[in-house]
Biopython code that builds the backbone (N, CA, C, O; Angstrom):
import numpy as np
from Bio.PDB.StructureBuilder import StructureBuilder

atoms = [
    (1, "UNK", "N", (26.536, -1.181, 6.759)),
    (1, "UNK", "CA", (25.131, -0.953, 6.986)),
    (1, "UNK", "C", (24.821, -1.299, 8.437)),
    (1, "UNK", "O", (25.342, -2.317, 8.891)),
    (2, "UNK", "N", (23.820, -0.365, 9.419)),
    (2, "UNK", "CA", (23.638, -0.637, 10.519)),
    (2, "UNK", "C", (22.280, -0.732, 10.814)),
    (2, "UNK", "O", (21.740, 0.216, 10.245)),
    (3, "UNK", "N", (21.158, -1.632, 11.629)),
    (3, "UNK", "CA", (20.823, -1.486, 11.948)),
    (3, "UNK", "C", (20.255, -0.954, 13.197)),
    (3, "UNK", "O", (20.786, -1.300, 14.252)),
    (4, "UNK", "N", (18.825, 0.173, 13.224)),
    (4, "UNK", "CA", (18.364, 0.417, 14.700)),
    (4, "UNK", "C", (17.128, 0.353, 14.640)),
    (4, "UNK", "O", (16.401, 0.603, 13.679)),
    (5, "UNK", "N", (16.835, -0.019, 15.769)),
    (5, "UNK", "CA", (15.307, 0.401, 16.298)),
    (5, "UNK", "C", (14.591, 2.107, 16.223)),
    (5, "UNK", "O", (15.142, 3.102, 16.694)),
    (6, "UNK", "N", (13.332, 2.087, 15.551)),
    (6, "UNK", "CA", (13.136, 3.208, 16.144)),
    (6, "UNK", "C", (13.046, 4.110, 17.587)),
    (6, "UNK", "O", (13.217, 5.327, 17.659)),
    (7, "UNK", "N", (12.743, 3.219, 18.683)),
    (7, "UNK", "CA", (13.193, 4.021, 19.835)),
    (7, "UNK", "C", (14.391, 4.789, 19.992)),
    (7, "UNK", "O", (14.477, 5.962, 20.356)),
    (8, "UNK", "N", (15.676, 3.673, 19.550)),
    (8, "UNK", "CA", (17.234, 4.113, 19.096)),
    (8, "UNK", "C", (17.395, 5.087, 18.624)),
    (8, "UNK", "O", (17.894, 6.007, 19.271)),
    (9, "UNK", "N", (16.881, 5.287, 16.799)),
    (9, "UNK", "CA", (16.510, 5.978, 16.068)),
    (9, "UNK", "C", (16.004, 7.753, 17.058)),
    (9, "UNK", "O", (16.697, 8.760, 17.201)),
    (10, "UNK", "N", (14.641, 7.484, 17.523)),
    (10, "UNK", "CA", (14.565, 8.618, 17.742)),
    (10, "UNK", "C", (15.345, 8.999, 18.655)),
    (10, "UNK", "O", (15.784, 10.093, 18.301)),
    (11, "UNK", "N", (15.988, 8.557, 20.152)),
    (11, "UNK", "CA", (17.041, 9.213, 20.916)),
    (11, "UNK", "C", (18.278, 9.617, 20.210)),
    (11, "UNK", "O", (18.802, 10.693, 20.497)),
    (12, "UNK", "N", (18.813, 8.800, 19.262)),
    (12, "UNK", "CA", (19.892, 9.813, 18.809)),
    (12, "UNK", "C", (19.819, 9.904, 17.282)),
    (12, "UNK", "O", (20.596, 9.280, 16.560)),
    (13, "UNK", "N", (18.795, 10.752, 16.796)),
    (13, "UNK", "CA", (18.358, 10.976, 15.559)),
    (13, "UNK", "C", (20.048, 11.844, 15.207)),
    (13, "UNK", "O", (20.831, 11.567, 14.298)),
    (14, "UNK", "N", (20.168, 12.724, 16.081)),
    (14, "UNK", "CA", (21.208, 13.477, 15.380)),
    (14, "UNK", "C", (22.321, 12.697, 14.929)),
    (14, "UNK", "O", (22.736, 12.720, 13.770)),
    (15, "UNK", "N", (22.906, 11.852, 16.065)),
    (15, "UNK", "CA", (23.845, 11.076, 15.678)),
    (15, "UNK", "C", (24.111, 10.345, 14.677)),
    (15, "UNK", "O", (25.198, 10.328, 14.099)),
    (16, "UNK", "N", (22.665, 9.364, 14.256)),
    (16, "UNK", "CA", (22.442, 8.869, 13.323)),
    (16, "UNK", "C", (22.420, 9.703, 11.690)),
    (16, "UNK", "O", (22.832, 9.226, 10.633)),
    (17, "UNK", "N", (21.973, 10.694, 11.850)),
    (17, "UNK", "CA", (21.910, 11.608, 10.778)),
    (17, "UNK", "C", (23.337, 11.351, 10.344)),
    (17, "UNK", "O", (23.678, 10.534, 9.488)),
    (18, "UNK", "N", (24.165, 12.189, 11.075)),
    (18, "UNK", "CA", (26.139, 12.441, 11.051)),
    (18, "UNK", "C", (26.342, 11.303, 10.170)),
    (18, "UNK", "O", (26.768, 11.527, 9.036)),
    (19, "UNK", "N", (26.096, 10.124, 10.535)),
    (19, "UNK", "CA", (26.521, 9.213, 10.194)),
    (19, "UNK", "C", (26.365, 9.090, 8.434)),
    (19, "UNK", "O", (27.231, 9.099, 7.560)),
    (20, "UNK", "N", (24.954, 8.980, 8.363)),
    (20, "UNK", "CA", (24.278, 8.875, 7.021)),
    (20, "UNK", "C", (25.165, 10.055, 6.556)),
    (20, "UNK", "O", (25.949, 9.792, 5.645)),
    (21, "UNK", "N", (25.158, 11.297, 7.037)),
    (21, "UNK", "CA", (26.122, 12.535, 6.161)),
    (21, "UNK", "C", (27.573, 11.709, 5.758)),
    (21, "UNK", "O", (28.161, 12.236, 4.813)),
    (22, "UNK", "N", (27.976, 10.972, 6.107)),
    (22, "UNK", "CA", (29.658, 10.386, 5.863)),
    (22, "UNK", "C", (29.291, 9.402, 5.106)),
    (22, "UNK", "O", (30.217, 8.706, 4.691)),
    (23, "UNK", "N", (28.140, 9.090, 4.760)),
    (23, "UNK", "CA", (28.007, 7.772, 3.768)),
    (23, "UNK", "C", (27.536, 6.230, 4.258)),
    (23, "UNK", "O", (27.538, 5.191, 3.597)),
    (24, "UNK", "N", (27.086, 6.483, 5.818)),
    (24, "UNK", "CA", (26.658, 5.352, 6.054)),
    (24, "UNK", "C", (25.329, 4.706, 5.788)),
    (24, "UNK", "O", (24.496, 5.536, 6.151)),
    (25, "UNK", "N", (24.777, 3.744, 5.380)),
    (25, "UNK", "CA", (23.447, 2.908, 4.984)),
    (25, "UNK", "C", (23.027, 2.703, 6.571)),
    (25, "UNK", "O", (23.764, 2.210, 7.425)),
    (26, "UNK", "N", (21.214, 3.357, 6.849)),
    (26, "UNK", "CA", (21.169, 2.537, 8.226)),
    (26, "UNK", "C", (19.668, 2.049, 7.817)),
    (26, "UNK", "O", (18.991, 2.519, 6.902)),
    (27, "UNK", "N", (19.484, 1.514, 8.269)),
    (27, "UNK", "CA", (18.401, 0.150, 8.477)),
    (27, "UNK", "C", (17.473, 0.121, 9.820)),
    (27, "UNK", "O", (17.888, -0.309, 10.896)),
    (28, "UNK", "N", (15.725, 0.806, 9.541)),
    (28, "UNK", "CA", (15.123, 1.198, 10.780)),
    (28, "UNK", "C", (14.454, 0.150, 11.045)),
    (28, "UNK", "O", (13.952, -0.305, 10.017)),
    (29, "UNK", "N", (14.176, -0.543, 12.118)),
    (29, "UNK", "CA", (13.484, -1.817, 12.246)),
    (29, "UNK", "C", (12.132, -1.135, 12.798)),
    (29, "UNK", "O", (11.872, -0.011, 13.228)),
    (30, "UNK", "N", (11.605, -1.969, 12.655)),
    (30, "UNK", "CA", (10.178, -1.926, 14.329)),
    (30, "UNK", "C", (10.059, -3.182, 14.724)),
    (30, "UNK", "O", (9.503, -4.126, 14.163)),
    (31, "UNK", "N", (10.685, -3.117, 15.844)),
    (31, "UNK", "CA", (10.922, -4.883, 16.446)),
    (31, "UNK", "C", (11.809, -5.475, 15.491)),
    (31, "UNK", "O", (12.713, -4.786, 15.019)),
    (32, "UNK", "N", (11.668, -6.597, 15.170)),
    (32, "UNK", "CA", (12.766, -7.158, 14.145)),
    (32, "UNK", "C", (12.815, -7.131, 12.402)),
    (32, "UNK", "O", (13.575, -7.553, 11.530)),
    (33, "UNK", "N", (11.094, -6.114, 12.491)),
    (33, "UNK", "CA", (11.165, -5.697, 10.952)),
    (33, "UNK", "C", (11.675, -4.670, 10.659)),
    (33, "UNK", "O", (11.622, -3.670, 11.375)),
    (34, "UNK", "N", (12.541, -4.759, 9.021)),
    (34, "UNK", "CA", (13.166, -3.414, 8.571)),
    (34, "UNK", "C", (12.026, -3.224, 7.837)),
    (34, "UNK", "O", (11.430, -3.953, 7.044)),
    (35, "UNK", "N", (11.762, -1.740, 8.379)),
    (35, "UNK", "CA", (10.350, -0.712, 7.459)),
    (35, "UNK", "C", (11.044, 0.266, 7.317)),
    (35, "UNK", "O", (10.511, 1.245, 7.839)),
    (36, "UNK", "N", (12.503, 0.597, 6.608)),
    (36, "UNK", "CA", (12.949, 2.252, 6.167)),
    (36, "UNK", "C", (14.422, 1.744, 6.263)),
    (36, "UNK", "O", (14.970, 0.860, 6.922)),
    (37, "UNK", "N", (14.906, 2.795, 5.200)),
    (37, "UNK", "CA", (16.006, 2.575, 4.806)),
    (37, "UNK", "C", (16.671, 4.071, 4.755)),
    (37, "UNK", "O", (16.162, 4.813, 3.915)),
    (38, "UNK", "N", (17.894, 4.693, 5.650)),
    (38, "UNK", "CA", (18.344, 5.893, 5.629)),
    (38, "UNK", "C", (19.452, 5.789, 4.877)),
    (38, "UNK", "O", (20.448, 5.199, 5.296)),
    (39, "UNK", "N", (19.386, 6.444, 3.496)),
    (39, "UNK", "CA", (20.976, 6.469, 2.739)),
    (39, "UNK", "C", (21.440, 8.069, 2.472)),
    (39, "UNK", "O", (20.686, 9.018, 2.259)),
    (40, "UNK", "N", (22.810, 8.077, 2.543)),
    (40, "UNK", "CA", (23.103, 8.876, 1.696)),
    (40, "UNK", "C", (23.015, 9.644, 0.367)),
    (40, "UNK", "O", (23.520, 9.221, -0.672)),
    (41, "UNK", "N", (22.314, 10.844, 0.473)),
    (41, "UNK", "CA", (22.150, 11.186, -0.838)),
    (41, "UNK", "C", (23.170, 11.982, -1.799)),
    (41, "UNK", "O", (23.614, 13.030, -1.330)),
    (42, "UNK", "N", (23.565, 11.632, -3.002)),
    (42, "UNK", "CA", (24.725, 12.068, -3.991)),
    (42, "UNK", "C", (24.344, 13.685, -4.318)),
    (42, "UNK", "O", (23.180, 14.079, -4.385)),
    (43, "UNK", "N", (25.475, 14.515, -4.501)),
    (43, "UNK", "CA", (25.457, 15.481, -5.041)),
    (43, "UNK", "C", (25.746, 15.331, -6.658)),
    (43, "UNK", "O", (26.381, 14.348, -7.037)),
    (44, "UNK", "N", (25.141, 16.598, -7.893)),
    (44, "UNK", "CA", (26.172, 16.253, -9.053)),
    (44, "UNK", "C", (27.221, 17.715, -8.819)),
    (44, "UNK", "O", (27.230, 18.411, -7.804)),
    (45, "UNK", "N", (27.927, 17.890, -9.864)),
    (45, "UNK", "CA", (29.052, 18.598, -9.653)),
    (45, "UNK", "C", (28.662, 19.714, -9.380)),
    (45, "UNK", "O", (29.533, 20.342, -8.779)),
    (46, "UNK", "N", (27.345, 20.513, -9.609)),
    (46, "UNK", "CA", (26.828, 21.828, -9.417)),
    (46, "UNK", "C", (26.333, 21.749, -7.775)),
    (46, "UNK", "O", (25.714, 22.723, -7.347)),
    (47, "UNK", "N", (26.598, 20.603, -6.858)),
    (47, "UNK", "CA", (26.374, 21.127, -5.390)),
    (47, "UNK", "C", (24.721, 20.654, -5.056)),
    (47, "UNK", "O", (24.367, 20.630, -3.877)),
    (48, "UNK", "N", (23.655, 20.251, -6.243)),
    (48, "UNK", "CA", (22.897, 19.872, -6.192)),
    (48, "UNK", "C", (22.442, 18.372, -5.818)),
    (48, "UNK", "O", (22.935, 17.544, -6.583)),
    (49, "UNK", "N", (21.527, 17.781, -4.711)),
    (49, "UNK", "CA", (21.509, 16.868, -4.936)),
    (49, "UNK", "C", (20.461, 16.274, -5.819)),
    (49, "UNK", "O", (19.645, 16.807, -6.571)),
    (50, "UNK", "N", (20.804, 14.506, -5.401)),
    (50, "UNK", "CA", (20.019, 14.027, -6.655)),
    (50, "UNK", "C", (19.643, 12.734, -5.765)),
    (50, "UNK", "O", (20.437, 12.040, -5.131)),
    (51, "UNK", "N", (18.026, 12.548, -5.882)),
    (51, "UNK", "CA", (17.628, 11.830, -5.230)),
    (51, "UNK", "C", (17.394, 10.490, -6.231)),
    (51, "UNK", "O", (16.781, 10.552, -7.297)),
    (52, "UNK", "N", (18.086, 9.104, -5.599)),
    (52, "UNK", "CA", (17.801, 7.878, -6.334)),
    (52, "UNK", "C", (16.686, 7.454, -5.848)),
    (52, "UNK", "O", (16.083, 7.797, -4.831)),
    (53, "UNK", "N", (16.353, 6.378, -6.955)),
    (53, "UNK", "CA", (15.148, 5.626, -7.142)),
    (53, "UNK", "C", (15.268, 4.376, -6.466)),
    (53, "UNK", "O", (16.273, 3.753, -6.808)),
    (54, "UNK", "N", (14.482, 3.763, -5.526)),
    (54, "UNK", "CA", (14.388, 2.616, -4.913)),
    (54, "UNK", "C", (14.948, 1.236, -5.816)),
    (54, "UNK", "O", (14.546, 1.025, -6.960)),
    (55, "UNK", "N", (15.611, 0.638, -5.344)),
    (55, "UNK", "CA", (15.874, -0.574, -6.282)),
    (55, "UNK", "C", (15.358, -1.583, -5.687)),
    (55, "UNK", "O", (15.526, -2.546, -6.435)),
    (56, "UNK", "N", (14.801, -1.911, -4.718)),
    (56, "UNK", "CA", (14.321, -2.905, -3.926)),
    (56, "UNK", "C", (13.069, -3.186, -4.538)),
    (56, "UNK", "O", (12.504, -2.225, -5.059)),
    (57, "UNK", "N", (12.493, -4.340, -4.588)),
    (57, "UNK", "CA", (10.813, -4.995, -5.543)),
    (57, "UNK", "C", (10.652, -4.997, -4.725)),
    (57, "UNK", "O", (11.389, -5.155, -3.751)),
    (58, "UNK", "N", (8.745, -4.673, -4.902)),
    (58, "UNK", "CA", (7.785, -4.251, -3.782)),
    (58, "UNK", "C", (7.617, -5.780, -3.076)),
    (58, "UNK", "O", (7.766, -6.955, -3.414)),
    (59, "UNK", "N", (7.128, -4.854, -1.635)),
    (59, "UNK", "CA", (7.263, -5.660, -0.445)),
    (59, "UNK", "C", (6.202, -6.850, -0.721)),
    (59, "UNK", "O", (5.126, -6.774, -1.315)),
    (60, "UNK", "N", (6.980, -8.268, 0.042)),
    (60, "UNK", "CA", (5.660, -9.398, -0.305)),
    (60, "UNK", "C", (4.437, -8.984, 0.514)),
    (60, "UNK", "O", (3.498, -9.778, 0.457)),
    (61, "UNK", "N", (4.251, -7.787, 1.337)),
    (61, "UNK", "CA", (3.108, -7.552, 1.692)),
    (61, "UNK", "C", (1.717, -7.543, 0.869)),
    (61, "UNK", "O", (0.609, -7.965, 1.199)),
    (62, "UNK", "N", (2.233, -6.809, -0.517)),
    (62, "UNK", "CA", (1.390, -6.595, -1.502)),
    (62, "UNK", "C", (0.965, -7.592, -2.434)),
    (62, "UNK", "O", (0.419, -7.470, -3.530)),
    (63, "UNK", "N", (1.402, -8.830, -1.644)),
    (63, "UNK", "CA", (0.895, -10.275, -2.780)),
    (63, "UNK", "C", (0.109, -11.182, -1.941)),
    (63, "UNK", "O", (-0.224, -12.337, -2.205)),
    (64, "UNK", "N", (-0.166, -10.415, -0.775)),
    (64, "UNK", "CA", (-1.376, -11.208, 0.280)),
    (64, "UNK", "C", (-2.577, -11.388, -0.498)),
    (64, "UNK", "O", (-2.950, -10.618, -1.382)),
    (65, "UNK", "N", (-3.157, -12.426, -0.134)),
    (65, "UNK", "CA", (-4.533, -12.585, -0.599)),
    (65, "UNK", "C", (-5.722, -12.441, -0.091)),
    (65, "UNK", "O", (-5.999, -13.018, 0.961)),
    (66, "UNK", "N", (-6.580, -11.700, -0.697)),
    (66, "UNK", "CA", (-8.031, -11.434, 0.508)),
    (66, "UNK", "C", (-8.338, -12.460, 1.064)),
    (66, "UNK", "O", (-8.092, -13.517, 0.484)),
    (67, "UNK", "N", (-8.818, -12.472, 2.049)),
    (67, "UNK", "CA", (-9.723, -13.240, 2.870)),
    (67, "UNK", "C", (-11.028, -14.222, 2.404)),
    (67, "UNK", "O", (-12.125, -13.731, 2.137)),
    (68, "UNK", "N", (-10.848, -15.181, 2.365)),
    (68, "UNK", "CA", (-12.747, -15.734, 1.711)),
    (68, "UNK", "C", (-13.405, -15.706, 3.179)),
    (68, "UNK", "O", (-13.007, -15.927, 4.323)),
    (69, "UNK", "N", (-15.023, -15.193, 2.361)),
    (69, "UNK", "CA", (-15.751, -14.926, 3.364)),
    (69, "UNK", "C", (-16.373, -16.423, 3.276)),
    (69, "UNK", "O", (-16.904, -16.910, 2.278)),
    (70, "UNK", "N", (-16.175, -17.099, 4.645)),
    (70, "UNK", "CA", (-17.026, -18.215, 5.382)),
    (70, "UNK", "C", (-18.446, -18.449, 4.706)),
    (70, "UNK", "O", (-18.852, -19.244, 3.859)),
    (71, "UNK", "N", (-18.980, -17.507, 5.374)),
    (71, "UNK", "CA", (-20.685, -17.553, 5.547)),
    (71, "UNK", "C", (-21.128, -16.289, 5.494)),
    (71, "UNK", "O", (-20.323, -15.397, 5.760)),
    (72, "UNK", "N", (-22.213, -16.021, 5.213)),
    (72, "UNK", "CA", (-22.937, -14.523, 5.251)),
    (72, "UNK", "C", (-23.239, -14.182, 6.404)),
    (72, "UNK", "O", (-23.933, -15.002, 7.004)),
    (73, "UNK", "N", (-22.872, -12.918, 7.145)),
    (73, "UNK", "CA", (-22.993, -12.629, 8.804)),
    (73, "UNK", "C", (-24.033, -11.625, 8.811)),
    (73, "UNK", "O", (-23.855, -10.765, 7.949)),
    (74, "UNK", "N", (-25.278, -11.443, 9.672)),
    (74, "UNK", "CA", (-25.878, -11.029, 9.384)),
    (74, "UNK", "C", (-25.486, -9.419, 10.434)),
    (74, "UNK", "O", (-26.205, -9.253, 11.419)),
    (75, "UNK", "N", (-25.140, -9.086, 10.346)),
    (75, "UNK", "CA", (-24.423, -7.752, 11.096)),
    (75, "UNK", "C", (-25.477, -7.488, 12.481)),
    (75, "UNK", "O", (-25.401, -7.568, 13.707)),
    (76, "UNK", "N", (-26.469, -7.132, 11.457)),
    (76, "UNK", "CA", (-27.061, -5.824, 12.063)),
    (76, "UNK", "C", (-28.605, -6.995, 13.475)),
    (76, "UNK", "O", (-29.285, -6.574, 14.411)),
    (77, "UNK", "N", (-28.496, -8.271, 12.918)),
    (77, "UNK", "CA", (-29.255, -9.231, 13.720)),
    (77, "UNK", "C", (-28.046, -9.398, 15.306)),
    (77, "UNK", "O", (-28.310, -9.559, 16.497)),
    (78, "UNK", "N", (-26.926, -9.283, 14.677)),
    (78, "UNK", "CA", (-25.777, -9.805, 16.158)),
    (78, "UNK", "C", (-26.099, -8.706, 16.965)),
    (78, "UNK", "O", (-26.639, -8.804, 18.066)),
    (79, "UNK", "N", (-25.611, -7.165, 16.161)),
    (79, "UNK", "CA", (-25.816, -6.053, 16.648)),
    (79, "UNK", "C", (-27.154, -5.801, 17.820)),
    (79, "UNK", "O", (-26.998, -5.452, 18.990)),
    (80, "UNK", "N", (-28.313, -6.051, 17.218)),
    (80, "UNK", "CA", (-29.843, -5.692, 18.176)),
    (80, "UNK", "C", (-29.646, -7.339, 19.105)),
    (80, "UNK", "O", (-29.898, -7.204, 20.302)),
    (81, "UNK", "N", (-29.246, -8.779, 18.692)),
    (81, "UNK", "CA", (-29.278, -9.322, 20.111)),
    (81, "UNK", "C", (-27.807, -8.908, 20.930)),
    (81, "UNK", "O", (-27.474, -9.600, 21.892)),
    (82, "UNK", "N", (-27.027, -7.847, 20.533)),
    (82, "UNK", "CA", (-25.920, -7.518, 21.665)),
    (82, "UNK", "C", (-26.763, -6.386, 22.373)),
    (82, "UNK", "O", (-26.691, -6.174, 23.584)),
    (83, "UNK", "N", (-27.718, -5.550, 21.343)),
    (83, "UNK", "CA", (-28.268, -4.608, 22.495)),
    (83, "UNK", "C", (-29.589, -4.956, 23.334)),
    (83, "UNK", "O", (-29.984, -4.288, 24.290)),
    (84, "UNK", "N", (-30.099, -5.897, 22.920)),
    (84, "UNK", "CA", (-31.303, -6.656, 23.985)),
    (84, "UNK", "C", (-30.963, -7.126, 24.915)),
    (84, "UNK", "O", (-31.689, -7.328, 25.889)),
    (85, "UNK", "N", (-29.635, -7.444, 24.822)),
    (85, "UNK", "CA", (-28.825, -8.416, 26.226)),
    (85, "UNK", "C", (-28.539, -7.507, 27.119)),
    (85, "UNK", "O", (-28.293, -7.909, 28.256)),
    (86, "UNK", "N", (-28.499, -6.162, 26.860)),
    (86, "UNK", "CA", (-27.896, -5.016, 27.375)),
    (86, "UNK", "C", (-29.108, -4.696, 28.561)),
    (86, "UNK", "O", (-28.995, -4.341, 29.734)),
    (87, "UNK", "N", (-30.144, -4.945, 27.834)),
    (87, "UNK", "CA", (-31.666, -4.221, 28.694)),
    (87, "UNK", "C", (-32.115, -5.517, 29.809)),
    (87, "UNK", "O", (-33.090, -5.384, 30.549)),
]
sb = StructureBuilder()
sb.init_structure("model")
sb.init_model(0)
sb.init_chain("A")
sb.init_seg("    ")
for serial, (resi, resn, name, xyz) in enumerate(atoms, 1):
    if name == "N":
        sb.init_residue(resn, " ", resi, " ")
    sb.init_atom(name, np.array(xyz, "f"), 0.0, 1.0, " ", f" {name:<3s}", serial, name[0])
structure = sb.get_structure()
């Protein structure tokens, strides 16, 4: 398994492709996060392929917790003294 950067990634997309065609796993970062995973996909005996199902559990992104709101902001009072300051 290899990792690259997408800058990497896009200058030698082709190369990288070749690779994945021979069976290699590559690993796309952005900066030092992996966000994509390029695999090889299986044929069955009729020449068709067959696309697998992710085995990886969803990202801990999706177990963040909202935000508590502080205090009540009054929007639209900040808003008219940002535009009185203006005049």
């Amino acid at each position: 398994m290899k990792e690259v950067k997408i800058a990497e990634l896009k200058a030698h997309l082709s190369a990288h492709l070749a690779a994945v065609r021979k069976g290699e796993t590559i690993i796309v970062c952005d900066r030092s996060t992996a966000i994509a995973r390029l695999t090889p996909m299986k044929q069955n005996d009729d020449g068709d392929l067959i696309l697998e199902e992710a085995v990886d559990p969803p990202s801990e992104a999706r177990k963040i917790k909202p935000l508590k709101q502080l205090k009540h902001i009054d929007v639209d009072r900040i808003l008219a003294e940002m535009r009185a300051d203006r005049t």
